[in-house]
Each structure stands twice: as C-alpha cells, then as structure tokens.
DSSP file (Angstrom, degrees, kcal/mol; ACC not computed):
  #  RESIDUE AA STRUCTURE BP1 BP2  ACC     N-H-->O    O-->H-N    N-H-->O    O-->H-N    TCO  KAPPA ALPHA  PHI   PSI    X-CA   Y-CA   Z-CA
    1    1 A X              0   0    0      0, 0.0     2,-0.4     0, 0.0     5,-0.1   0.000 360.0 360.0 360.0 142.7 -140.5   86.9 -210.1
    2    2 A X        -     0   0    0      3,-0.3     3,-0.4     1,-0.1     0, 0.0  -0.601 360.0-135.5 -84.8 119.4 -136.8   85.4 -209.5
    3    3 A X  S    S+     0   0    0     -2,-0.4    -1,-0.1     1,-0.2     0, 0.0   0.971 105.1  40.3 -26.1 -51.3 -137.0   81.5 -208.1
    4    4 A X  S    S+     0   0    0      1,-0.1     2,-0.6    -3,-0.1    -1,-0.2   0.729 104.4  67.5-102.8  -9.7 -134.4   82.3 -205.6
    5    5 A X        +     0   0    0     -3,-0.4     2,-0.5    60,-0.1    -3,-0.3  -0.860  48.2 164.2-113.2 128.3 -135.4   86.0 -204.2
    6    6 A X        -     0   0    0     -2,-0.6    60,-2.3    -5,-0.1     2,-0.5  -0.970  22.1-154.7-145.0 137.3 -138.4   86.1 -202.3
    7    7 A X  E     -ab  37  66A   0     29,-1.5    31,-2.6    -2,-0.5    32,-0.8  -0.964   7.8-157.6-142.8 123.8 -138.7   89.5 -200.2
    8    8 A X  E     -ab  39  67A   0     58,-2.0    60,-2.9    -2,-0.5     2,-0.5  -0.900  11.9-165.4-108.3 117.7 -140.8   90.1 -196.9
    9    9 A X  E     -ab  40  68A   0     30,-2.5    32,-3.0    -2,-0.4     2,-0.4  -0.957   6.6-176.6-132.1 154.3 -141.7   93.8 -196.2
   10   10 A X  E     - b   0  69A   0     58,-1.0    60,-1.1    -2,-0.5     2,-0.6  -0.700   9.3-157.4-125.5 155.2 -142.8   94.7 -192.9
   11   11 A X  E     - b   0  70A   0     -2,-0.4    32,-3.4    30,-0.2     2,-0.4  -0.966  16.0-150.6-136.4 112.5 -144.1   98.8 -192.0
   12   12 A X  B     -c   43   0B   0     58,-1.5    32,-0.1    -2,-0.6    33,-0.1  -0.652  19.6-180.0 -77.7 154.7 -143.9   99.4 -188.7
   13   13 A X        +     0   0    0     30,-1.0     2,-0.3    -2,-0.4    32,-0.1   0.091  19.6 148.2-146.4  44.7 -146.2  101.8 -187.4
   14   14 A X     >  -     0   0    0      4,-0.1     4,-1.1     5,-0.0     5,-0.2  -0.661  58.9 -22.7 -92.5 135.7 -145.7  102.3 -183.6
   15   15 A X  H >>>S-     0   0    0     -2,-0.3     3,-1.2     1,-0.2     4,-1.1   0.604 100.5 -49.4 107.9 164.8 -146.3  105.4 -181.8
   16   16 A X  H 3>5S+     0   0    0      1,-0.2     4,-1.3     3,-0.2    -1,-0.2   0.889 122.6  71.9 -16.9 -57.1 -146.3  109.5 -183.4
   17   17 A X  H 345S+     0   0    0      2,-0.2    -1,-0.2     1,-0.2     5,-0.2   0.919 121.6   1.1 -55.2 -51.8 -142.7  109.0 -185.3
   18   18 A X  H XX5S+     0   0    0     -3,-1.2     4,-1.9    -4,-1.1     3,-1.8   0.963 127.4  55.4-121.1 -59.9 -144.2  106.8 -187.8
   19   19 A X  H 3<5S+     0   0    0     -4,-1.1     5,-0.2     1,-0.3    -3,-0.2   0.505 115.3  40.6-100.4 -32.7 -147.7  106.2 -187.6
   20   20 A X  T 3<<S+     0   0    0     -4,-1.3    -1,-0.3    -5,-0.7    -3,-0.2   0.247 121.0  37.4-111.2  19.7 -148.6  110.0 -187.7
   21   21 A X  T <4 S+     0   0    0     -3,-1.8    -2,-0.2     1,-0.3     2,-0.2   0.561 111.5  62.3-117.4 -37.3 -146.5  111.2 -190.0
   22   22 A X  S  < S-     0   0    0     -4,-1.9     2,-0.9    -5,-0.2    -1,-0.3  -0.569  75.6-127.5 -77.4 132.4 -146.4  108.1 -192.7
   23   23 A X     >  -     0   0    0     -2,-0.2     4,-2.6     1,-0.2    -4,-0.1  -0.818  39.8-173.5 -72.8  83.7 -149.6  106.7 -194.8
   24   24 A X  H  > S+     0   0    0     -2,-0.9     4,-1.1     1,-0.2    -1,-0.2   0.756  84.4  51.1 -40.3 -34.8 -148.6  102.8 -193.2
   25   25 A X  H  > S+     0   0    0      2,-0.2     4,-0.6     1,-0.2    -1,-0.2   0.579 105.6  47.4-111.2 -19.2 -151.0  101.6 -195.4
   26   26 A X  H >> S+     0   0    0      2,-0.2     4,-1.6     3,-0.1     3,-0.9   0.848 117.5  49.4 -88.7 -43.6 -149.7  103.3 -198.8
   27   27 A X  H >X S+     0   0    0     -4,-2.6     4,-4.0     1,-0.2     3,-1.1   0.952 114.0  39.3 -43.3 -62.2 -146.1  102.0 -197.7
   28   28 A X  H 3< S+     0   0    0     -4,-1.1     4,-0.3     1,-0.3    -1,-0.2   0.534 119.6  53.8 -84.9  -5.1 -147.0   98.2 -196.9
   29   29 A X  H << S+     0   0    0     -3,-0.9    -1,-0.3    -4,-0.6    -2,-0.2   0.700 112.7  43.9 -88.4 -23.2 -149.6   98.6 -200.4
   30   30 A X  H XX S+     0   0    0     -4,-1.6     3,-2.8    -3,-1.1     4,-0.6   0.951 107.3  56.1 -57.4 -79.1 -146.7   99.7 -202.4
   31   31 A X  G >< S+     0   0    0     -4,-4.0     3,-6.6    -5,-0.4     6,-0.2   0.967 106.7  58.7 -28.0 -66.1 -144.2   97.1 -201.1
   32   32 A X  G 34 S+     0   0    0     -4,-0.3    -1,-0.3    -5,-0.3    -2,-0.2   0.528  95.9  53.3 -56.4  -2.4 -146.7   94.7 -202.3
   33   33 A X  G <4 S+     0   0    0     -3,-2.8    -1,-0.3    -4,-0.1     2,-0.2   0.429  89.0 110.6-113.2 -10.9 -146.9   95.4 -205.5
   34   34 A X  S X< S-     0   0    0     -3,-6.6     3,-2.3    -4,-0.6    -4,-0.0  -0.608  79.4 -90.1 -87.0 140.9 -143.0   95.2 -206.1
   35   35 A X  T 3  S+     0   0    0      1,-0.3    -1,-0.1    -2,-0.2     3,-0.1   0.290 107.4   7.8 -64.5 152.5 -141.3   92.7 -207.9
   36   36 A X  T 3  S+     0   0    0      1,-0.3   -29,-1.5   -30,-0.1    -1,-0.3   0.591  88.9 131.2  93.8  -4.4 -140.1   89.2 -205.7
   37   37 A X  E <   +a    7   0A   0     -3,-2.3    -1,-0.3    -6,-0.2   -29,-0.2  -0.636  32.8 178.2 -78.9 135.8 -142.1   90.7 -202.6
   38   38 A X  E     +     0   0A   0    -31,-2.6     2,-0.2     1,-0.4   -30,-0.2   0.211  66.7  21.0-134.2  28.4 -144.2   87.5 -201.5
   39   39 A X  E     -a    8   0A   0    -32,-0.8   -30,-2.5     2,-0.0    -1,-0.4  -0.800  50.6-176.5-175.0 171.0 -145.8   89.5 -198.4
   40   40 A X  E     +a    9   0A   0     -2,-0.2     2,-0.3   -32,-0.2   -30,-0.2  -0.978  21.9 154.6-146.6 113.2 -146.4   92.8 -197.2
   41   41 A X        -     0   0    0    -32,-3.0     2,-0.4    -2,-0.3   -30,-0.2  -0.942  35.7-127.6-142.6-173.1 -148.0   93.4 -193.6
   42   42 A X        -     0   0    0     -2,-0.3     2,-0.3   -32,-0.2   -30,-0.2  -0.965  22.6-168.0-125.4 137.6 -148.0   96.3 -191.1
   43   43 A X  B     -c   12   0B   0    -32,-3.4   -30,-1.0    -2,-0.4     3,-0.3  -0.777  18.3-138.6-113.0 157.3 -146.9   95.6 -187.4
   44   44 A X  S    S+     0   0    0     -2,-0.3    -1,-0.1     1,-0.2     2,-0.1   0.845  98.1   9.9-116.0   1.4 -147.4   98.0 -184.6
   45   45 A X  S    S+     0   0    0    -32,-0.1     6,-0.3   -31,-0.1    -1,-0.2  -0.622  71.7 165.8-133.9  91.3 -144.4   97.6 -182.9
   46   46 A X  S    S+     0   0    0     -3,-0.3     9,-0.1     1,-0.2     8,-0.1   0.548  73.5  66.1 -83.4   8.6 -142.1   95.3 -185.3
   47   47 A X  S    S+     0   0    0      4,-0.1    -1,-0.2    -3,-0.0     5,-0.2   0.820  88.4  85.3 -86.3 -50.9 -138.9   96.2 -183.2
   48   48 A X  S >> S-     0   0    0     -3,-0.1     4,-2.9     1,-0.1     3,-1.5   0.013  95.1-105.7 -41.0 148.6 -140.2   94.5 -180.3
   49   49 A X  H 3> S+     0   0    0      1,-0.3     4,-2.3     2,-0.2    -1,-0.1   0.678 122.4  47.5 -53.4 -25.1 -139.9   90.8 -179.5
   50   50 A X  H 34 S+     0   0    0      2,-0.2    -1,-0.3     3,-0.1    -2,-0.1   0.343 120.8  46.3 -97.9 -18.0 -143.8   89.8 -180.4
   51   51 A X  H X> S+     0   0    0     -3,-1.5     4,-3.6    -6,-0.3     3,-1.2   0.780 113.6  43.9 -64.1 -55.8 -142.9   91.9 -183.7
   52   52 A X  H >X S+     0   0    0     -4,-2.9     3,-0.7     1,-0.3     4,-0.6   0.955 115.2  47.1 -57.3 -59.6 -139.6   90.2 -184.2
   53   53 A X  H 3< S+     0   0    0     -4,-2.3    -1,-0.3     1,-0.2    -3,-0.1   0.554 108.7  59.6 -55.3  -8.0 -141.4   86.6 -183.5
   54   54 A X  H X>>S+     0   0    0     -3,-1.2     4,-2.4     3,-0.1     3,-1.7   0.892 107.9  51.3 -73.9 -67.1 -144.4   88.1 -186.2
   55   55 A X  H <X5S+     0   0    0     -4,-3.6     4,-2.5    -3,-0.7    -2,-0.2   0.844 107.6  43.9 -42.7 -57.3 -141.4   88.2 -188.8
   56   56 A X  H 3<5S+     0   0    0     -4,-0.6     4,-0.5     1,-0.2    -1,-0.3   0.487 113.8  48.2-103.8  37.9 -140.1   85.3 -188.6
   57   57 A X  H X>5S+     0   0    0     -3,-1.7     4,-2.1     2,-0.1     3,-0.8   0.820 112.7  53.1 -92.5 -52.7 -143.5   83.3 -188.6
   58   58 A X  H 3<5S+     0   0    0     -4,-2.4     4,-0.4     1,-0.3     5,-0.3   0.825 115.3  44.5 -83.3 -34.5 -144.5   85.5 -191.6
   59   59 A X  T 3<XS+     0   0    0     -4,-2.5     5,-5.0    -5,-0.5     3,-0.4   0.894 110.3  46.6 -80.6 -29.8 -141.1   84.3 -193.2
   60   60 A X  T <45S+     0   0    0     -3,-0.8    -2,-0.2    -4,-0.5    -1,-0.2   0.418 110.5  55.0-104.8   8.0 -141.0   80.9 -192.6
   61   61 A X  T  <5S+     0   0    0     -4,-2.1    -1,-0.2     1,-0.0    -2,-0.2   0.282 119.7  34.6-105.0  24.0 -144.6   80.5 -193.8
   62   62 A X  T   5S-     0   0    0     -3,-0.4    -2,-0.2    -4,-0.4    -3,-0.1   0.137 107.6-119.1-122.1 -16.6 -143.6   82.2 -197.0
   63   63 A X  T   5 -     0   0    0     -5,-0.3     2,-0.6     1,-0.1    -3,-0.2   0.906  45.4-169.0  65.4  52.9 -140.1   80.8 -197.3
   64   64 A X      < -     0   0    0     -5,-5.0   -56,-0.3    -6,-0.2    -1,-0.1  -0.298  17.1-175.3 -78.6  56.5 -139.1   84.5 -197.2
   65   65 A X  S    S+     0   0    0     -2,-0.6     2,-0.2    -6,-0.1   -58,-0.2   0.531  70.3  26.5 -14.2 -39.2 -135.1   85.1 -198.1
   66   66 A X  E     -b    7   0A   0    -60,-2.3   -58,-2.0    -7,-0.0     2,-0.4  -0.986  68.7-147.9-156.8 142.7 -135.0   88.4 -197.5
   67   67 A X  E     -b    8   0A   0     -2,-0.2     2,-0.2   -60,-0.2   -58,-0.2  -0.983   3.9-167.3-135.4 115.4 -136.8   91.6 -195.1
   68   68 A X  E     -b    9   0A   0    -60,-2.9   -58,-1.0    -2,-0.4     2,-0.2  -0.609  10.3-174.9 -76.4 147.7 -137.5   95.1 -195.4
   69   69 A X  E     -b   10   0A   0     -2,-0.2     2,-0.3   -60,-0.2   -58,-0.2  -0.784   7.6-161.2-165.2  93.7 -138.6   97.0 -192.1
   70   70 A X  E     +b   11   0A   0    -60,-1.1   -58,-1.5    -2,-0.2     2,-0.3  -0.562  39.0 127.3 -74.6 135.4 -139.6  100.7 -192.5
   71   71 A X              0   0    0     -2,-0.3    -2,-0.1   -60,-0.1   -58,-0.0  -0.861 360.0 360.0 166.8 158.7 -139.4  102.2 -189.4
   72   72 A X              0   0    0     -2,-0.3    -1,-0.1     0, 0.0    -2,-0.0   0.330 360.0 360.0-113.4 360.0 -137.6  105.6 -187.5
C-alpha cells in the first residue's frame, strides 16, 4: 500500500437501478480487497445529503485521499 494514496469506495445501492440489478455486496467486497483502499461500505442512498455527510465522516476517520462511488 502507497503512504500517500489511501482510497475510500462507497456502493450505493438505492432503489431498482442499482440494488436489483447489481450484487452491492460483491462490488463493496471487491473494492476492499484492492490495493490502497483503506474502506469499503455500502450506503443506500450515497447521493443524498445524510449519504454525502456518511462519506466524509468515513473519510476523515480514515484519512481518506481519494473516493470511488458506484452508482447509476
């Protein structure tokens, strides 16, 4: 893992579009397993404000640099 890149990914999974076509949980297990990722979670609406405000809790209690966001 690189000191300086440290990589948040986040799976949305809100509503038919994503959540019934997509294995959420194979995405946001995947993610995790790649290098420099130093969290993984699934949200169910991460577009939203109580999503957005998830991220950057989930970032500044990792000291996350950078975010990936699956989502249609």
């Amino acid at each position: 893992m690189s000191d300086d890149l440290r990589i948040g990914v986040f799976v949305c999974e809100c509503g038919r579009n994503i959540a019934g076509t997509v294995d959420c949980e194979a995405v946001r297990a995947h993610g995790a397993m790649l290098p420099d990722v130093v969290i993984a979670q699934r949200n169910r609406y991460t577009c939203s404000d109580p999503g957005q405000q998830e991220i950057k809790r989930a970032g500044a209690s990792t000291t996350t640099k950078s975010g990936l966001m699956y989502g249609q």
